[in-house]
Structure formats: C-alpha cells, structure tokens
N, C-alpha and C positions, 0 to 999 in steps of 0.2 A: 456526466460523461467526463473522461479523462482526457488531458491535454493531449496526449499521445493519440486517442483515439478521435479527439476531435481532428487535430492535423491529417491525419489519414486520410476525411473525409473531404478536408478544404481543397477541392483543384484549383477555382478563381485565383487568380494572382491579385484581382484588385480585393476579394474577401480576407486572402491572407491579410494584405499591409492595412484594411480598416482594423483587424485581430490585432496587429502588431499596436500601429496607433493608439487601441483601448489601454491595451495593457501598457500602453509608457506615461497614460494618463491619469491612472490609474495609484494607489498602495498597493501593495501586496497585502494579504492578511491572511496570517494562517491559525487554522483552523486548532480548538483546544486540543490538550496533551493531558487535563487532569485523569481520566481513567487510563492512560496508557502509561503514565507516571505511577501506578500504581501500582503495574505489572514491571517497574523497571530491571527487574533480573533478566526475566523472560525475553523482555524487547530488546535486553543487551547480547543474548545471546541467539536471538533471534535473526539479526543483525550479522552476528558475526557464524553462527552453525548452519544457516538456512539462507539467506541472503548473498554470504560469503563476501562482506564486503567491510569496508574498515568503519564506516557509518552511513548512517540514513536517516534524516527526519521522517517521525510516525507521530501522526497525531489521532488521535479519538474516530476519527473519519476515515483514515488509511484502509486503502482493501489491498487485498495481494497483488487486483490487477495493476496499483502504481509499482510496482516491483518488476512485473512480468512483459517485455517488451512484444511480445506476439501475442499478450491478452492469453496464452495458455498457463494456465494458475495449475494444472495439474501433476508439472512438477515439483510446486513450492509445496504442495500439498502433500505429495512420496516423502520430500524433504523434514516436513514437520511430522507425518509420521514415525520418521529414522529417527530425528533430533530428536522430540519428546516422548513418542512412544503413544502419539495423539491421534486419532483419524479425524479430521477435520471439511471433510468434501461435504459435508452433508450442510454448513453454514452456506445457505443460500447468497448472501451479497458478501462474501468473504470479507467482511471485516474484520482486521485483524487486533484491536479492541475485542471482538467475540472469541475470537482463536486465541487472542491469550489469556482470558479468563478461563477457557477451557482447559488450557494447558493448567493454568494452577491450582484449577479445579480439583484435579486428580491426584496431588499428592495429598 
C-alpha cells in the first residue's frame, strides 16, 4: 500500500501520530534503482513527456499509482501511449521498471 492510500484510510487521530512517531523513529530506506538505471533515457523522459514534472525519484518498485494522486493510472497510461507509442494497461501492478522495459523493448 501506498503512503497516500494508506492516509486516506487512517481517521484515528491517535493512529495518525503513533504513524507519525514510527516514522521519526525510524531511517528512511529507499528502495533499489539498478533496473531503472538501466532504462535511464526512458525514465528521463518519462519524467519530464508523461509526468510533466522537472523530477521524480523512481526506483525498481515504483508503480504509476505513486504518480497518480486519485490512484486513476488511466491517464498516465493515454500519456505513455502518446509519448512512446506504447500501450501499457495490460501490466497488471503497473510497475514502471516493467513499462519501461517495454517501452525499449520496441525499438
């Protein structure tokens, strides 16, 4: 589950701040980039043709839903079709480590 989607679901106020708590207890650790570094053309312009944003951390684990603030992926999906010329709906857990293998797949 995603951060965004788990907050949606937190109402307790006292669950928020033990959530808050963990996490100031906590490292951060984020997740590999080796196969997304591999695709680095694709994820730079993925970023900036589909995205529309000046940057974004993507790691090997990244789905479209961290992108999409209403969890509807089905316009990044139009988007990646326009930008690469890719149809991508059919990757079941939208990872985008798989979408951009596809995309380089095809030249």
């Amino acid at each position: 589950m995603t951060i965004p989607r788990h907050w949606k679901q937190v109402k307790d106020q006292d669950e928020i701040t033990k959530i808050i708590e963990d996490l100031n207890h906590k490292p951060l650790v984020f997740a590999l980039e080796e196969g997304i570094q591999s695709h680095s053309e694709t994820a730079d312009q993925f970023v900036e043709l589909v995205l529309e944003v000046g940057w974004a951390f993507i790691s090997d684990e990244s789905t479209l839903y961290d992108f999409e603030a209403l969890n509807d992926v089905t316009k990044l999906e139009e988007k990646i079709q326009e930008v690469f010329g890719v149809d991508v709906s059919d990757i079941e857990d939208k990872n985008v480590f798989k979408i951009f293998e596809r995309i380089d797949s095809r030249v």
